[in-house]
PANU-926302 format. One line per field, with one value per residue (C-alpha): residue number from 1; x, y, z. Coordinates in steps of 0.05 Angstrom, whole numbers. Layout:
N
num	[NUM/...]
xx	[X/...]
yy	[Y/...]
zz	[Z/...]
END
This chain:
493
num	[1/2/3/4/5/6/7/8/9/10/11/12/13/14/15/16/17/18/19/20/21/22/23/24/25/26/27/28/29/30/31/32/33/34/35/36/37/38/39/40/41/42/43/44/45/46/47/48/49/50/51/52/53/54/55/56/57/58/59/60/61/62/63/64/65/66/67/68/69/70/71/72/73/74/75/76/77/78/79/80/81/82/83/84/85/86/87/88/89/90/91/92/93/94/95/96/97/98/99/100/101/102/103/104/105/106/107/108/109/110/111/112/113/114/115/116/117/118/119/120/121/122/123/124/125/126/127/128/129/130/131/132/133/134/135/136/137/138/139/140/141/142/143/144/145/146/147/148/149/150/151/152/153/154/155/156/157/158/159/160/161/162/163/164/165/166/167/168/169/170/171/172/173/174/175/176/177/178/179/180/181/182/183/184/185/186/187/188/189/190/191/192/193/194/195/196/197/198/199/200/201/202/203/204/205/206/207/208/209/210/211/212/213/214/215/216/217/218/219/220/221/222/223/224/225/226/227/228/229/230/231/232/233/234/235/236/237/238/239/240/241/242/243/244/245/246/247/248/249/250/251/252/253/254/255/256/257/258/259/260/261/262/263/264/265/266/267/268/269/270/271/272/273/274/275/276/277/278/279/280/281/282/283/284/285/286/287/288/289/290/291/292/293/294/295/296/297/298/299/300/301/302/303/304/305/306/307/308/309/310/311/312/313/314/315/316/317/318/319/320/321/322/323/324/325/326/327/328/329/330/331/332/333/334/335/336/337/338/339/340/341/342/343/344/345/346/347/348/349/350/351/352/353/354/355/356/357/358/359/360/361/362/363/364/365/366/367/368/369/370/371/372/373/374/375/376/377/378/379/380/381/382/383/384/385/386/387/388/389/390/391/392/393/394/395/396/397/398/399/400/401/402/403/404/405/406/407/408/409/410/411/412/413/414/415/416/417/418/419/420/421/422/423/424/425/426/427/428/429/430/431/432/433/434/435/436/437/438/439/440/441/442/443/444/445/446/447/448/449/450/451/452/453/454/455/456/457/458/459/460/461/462/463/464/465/466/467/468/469/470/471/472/473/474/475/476/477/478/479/480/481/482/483/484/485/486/487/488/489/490/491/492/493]
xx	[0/22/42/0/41/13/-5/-31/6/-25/-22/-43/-60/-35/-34/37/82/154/191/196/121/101/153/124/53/77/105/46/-3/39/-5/-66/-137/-159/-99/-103/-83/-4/-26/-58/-120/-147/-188/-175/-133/-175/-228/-172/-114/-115/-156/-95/-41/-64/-72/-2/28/10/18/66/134/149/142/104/142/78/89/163/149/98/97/95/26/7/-17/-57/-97/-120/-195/-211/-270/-213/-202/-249/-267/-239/-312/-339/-277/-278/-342/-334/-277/-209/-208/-136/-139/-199/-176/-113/-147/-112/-50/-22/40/77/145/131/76/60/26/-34/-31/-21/-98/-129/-110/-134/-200/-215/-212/-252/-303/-301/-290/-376/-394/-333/-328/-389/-438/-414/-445/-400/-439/-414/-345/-343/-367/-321/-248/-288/-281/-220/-189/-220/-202/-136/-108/-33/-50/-92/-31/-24/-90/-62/-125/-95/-85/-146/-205/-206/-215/-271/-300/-305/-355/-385/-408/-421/-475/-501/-508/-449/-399/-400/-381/-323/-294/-296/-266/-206/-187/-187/-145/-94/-96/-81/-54/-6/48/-10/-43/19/31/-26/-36/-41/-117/-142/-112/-141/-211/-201/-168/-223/-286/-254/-247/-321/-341/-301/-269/-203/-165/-173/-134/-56/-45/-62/12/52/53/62/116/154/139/125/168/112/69/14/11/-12/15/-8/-79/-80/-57/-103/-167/-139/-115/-180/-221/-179/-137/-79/-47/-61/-25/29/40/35/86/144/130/145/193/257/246/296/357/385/307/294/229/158/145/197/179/114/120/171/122/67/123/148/74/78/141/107/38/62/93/23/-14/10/7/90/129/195/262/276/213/235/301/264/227/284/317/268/249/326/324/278/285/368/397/332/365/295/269/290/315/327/304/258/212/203/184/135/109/95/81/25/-7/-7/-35/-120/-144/-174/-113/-68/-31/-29/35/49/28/55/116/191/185/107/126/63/15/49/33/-38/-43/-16/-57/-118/-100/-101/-164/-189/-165/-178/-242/-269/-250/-212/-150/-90/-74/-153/-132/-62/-103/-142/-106/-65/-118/-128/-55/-55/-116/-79/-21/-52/-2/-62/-106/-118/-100/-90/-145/-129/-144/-116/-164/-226/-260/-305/-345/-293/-230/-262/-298/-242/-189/-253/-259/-177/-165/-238/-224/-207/-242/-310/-276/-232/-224/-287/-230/-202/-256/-301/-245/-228/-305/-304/-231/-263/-330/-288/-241/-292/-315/-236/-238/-302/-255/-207/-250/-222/-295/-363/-420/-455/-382/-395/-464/-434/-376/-431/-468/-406/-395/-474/-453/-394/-421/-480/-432/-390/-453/-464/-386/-382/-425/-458/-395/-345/-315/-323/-403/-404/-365/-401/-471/-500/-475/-503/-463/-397/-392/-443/-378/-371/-371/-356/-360/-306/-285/-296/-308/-239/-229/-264/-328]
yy	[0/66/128/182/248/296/355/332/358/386/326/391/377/425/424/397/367/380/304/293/299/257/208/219/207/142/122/133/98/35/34/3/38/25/50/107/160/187/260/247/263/196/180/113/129/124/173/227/239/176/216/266/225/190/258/281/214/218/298/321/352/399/474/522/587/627/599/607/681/678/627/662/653/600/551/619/628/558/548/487/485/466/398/346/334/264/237/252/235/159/140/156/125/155/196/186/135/146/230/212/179/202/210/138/135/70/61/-10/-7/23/86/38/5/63/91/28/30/112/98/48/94/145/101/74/142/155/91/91/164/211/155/92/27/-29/-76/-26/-33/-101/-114/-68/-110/-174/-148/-120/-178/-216/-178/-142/-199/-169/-97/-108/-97/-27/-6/0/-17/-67/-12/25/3/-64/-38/0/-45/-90/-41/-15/-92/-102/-50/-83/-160/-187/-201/-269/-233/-190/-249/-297/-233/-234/-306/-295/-235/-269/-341/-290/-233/-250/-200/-142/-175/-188/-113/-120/-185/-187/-138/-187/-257/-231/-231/-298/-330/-301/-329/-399/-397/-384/-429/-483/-497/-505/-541/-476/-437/-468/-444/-370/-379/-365/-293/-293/-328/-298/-226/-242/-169/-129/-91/-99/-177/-169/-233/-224/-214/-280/-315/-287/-303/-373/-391/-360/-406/-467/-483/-504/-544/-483/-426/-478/-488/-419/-401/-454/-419/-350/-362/-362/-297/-253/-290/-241/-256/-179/-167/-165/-236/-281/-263/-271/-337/-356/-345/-396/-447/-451/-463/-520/-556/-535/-569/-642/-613/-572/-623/-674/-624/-637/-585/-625/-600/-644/-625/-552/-575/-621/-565/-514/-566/-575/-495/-483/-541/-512/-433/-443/-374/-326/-277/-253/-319/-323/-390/-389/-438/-393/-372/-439/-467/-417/-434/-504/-504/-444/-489/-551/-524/-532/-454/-476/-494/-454/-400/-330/-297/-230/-170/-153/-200/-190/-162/-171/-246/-251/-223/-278/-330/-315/-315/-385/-410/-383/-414/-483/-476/-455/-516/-563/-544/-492/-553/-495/-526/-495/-447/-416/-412/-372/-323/-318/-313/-261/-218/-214/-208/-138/-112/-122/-90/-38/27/76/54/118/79/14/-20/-36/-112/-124/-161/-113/-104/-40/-20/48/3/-46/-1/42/-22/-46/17/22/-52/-48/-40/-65/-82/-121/-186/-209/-133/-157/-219/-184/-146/-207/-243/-198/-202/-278/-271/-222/-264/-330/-297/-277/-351/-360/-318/-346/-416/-387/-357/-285/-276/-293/-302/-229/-212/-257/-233/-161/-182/-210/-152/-104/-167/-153/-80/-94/-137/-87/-35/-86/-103/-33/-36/-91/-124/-195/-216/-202/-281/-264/-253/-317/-362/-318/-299/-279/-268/-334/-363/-330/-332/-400/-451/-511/-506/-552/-553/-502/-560/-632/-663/-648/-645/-708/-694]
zz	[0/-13/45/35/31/90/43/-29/-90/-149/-217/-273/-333/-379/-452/-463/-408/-395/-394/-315/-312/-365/-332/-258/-293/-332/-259/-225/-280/-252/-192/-179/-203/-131/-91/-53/-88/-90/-79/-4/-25/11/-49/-99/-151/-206/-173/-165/-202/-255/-302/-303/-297/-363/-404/-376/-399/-479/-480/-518/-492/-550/-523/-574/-588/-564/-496/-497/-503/-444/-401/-341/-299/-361/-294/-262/-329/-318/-300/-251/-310/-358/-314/-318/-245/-214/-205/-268/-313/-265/-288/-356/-412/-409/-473/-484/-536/-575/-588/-613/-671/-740/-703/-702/-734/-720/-756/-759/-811/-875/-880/-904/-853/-806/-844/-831/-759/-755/-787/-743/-685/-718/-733/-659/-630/-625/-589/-539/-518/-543/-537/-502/-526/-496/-543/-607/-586/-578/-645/-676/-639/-659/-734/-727/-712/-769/-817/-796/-739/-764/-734/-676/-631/-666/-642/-565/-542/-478/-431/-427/-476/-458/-382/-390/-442/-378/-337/-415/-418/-351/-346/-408/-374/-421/-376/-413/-475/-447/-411/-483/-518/-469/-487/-559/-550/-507/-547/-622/-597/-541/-553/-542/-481/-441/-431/-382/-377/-297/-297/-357/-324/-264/-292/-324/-258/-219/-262/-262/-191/-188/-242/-201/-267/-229/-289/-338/-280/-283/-368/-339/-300/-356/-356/-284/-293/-355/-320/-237/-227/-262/-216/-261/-255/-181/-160/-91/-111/-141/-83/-41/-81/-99/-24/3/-49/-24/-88/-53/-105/-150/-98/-92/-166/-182/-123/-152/-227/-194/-151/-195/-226/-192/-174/-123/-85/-81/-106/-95/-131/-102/-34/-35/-75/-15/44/-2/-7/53/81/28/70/132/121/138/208/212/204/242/299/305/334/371/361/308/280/274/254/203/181/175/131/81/76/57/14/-23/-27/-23/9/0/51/51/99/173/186/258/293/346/301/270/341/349/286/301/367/365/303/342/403/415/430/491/527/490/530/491/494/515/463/421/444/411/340/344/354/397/340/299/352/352/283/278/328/297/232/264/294/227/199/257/279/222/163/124/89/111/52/73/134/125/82/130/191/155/142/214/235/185/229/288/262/211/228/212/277/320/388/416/458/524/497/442/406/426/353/352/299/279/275/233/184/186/166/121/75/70/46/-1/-72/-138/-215/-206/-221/-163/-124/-76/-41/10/36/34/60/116/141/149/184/229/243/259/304/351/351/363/423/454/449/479/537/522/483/502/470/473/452/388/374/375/323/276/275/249/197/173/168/136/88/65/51/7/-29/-57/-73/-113/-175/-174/-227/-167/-156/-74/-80/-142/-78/-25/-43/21/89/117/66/77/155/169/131/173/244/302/371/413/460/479/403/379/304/281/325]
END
């Protein structure tokens, strides 16, 4: 997640832009639609400065001689009428494309070519920006690519029309149709789809999931794999909806494809590929409740073994032990550590522990329940929380709207996980606590009711096509899951 900047700084859009800000722009376009905005604003990105940010990056750089004579006040003369405003330019296509129509002028085609690739845009210009038709659009890159496959990558469609064809459709009920136009274009047009291949994967990854069509997901890894450093793959994401769904063998696959990427082990990708295998080593330990010395030694081993020397992966043998030990221990007769503990070892400890009960008396397989138990654990920790509770787990209705709102976010396909996610962490923990006698049941009943609240604002947030509400359709459904008895049945009862 981004830090906000304490007083937000002004993203103009003037006519031309010098070189550092169409290079800041083209830097900050790298972010996600739904992250809070750069400037500090504490808006999403795409209701702020996106709209700007994409003008700035296409403008041209060339000053005209009538504002080298007087460019002085140039940014004073400038209306806030001459800026589209952030909420209205969000809702609407990004004209960036579809105005530069006549002006395409690739040195890698004929000038032919280069007119067949102009008039297209000028004949698509009406139904994508004056008057959108989704359904128009569509039908227009359907032909397109029948009759001129060779220059469909000229067209530069992949970074912004195909994203709003996504809501243009989706307001239309073809969501069907958008999602089959997305495999053609990546199965005959690979070279333009893999320049933002992680938003379109995303969507195709996310409607498997849903579909339960788990054998289409593992030929959507190759991108992720031949580009795992590109922020716009969002390799996280996908671990998240896929461990959260319970496609272990899937995160685990996915995590040895990625992992190699960076051989010094210093990015994004690796480490979070690391942190999904080493659960996969850990899960025989986990679940055979084993947490000896030689266990942890055992378990050490195998880790190393496997991610060699990622200096990114502590491999003393402390933290393994608390590991396995606050996994294998029943809630009930567990003892919490101190808060926060050593290096927030006692968060860690809790989290751990709440995984295994997930898993032992929830039925959650274990990569569910590390999603899950993280989720929690960055609650606990979230820096922006306005004071710590004199308990530490005490969940009030601010904090958890407050964490709730920050973490909501995303494109209609797969952005509704986490904050789905995050309300069934939150409902199970309070179950966790009442096992662990630090809750009781009013306690419980008081938890569920900021889940129902939480859940009704993520239903106005988020369309039916989201994968969370297709997994997830009501609340019943996402917090009910299968439940056993808090003590005397054990895991088989």
């Amino acid at each position: 997640m981004n830090t906000q900047n304490s007083e937000p700084q002004e993203s103009p859009a003037s006519p031309d832009s010098s070189p550092h800000e169409r290079d800041a722009a083209r830097i900050r376009l790298k972010l996600g639609r739904n992250d809070p905005c750069p400037c500090g604003s504490g808006k999403k990105y795409k209701k702020c400065c996106l709209p700007k940010d994409q003008i700035i990056a296409v403008r041209p750089t060339a000053i005209k001689q009538s504002e080298a004579e007087e460019p002085a006040a140039r940014s004073d003369e400038t209306s806030k009428s001459d800026v589209a405003h952030p909420d209205e330019a969000a809702d609407t296509p990004f004209p960036s494309e579809a105005e530069n129509e006549g002006d395409f002028q690739h040195p890698e085609i004929s000038d032919e070519e280069n007119r067949i690739a102009n008039e297209w845009w000028a004949q698509v210009r009406e139904h994508y920006i004056e008057k959108p038709d989704g359904g128009e659009v569509l039908c227009r890159l359907h032909a397109f690519l029948d009759g001129h496959p060779q220059l469909f990558k000229y067209l530069d469609v992949e970074d912004e029309m195909l994203l709003e064809l996504e809501s243009m459709l989706r307001k239309q009920g073809r969501s069907r149709d958008y999602l089959a136009l997305l495999r053609r274009v990546r199965l005959e047009q690979p070279e333009a789809y893999r320049r933002c291949f992680g938003w379109f994967d995303y969507a195709l990854i996310a409607d498997a999931v849903a579909r339960g069509a788990l054998a289409e997901i593992p030929p959507y890894f190759s991108f992720f794999q031949e580009k795992a450093e590109d922020d716009f793959g969002h390799l996280s994401r996908v671990f998240n909806l896929l461990a959260w769904a319970g496609c272990e063998s899937e995160v685990f696959e996915l995590a040895e494809r990625t992992l190699d990427i960076d051989p010094d082990g210093n990015n994004r990708a690796r480490d979070v590929s690391a942190k999904w295998l080493c659960l996969r080593e850990a899960l025989p330990f986990l679940s055979a409740r084993a947490c000896s010395p030689d266990d942890v030694r055992g378990l050490l081993s195998v880790q190393r073994k496997v991610l060699g020397l990622n200096p990114d992966i502590r491999d003393d043998s402390d933290w393994a032990r608390h590991q396995l030990e606050s996994a294998a221990r029943d809630a009930e007769e567990w003892k919490r550590p101190s808060l926060p503990g050593p290096g927030g070892q006692g968060y860690s400890d809790v989290m751990w522990n709440f995984a295994g009960w997930l898993v032992h008396y929830r039925g959650c397989v274990w990569v569910s329940a590390v999603c899950l138990a993280r989720l929690a654990w960055e609650h606990w920790v979230w820096p922006s929380h306005e004071s710590r509770p004199k308990h530490p787990f005490q969940m009030n209705d601010d904090s958890l709207t407050r964490y709730f709102n920050w973490c909501d976010g995303g494109d209609s396909w797969i952005g509704g996980v986490e904050p789905f996610a995050f309300i069934q962490a939150i409902a199970w923990f309070g179950d966790y606590l009442t096992a662990c006698q630090n809750g009781n049941e009013s306690n419980g009943t008081n938890v569920r009711g900021i889940c129902a609240k939480l859940h009704a604002l993520a239903l106005k947030n988020h369309s039916p096509e989201n994968a969370a509400l297709r997994l997830y359709p009501t609340l019943d459904a996402l917090i009910g899951g299968l439940k056993r008895s808090h003590a005397g049945d054990g895991p088989n009862g």
